[in-house]
C-alpha positions as CSV (number, residue, x, y, z in Angstrom):
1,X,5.0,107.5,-47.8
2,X,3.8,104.3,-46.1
3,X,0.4,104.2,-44.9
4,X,0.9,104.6,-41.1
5,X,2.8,107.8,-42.1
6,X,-0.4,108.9,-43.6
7,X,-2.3,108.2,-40.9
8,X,-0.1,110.1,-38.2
9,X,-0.2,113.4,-40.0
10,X,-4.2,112.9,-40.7
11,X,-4.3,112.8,-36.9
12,X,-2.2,115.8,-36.1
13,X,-2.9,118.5,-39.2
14,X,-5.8,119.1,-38.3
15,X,-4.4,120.9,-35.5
16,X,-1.5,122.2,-37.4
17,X,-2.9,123.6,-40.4
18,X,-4.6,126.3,-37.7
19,X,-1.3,128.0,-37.7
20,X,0.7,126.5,-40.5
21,X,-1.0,126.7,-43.9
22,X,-0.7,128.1,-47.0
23,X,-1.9,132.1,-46.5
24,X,-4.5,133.4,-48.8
25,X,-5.3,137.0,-47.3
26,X,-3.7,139.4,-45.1
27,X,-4.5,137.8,-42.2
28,X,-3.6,134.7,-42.6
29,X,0.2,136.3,-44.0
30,X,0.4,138.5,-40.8
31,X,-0.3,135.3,-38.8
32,X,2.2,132.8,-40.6
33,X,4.7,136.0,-39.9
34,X,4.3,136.4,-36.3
35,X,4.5,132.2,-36.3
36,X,7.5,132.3,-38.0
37,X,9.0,135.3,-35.4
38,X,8.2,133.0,-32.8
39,X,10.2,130.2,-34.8
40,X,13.1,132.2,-34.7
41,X,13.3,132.8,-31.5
42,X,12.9,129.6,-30.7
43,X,15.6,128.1,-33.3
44,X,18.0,130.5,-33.7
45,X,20.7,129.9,-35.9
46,X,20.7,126.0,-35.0
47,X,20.0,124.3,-37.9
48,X,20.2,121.0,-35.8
49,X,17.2,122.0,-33.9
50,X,14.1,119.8,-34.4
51,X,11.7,122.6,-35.7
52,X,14.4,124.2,-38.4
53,X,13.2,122.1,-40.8
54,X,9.3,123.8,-40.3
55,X,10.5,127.1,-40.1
56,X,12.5,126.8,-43.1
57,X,9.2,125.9,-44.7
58,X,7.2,128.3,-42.8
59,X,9.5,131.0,-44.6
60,X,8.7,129.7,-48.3
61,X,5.0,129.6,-47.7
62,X,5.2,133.3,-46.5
63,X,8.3,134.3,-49.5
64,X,5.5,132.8,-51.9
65,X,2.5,134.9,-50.6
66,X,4.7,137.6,-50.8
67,X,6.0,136.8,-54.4
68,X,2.1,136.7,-56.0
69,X,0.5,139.2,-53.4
70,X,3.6,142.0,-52.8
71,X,5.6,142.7,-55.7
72,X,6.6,145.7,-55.1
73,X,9.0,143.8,-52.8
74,X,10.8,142.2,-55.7
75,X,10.5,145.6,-57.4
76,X,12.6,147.2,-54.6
77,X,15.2,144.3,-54.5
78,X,16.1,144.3,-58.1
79,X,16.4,148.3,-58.2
């Protein structure tokens, strides 16, 4: 990543990782949810769409939480 890439994202995550980040309570999992609801709705099933790339990364921050913080989930699936 070149320098001035650097420098771009240091002057726009500060705003971004408010609602995209890596969740570490409830909260923050129910918020990245709703986020990624919103997503949705917005992409659809266009994978062309300039934010499918986020929301496709929006979904493994939340499968992760879920992984370590729900298991019972995985429990379910595999039964």
């Amino acid at each position: 990543m070149a320098k001035s890439d650097v420098t771009t994202v240091t002057t726009h995550w500060t705003e971004l990782a408010k609602t995209i980040s890596v969740p570490h309570s409830e909260a923050e999992y129910r918020r990245l949810v709703a986020f990624l609801d919103r997503l949705i709705d917005e992409v659809g099933e266009d994978e062309k769409h300039p934010l499918a790339s986020l929301m496709e990364v929006v979904g493994v921050l939340i499968e992760r939480y879920e992984d370590e913080q729900v298991p019972e989930l995985t429990s379910e699936a595999e039964g």
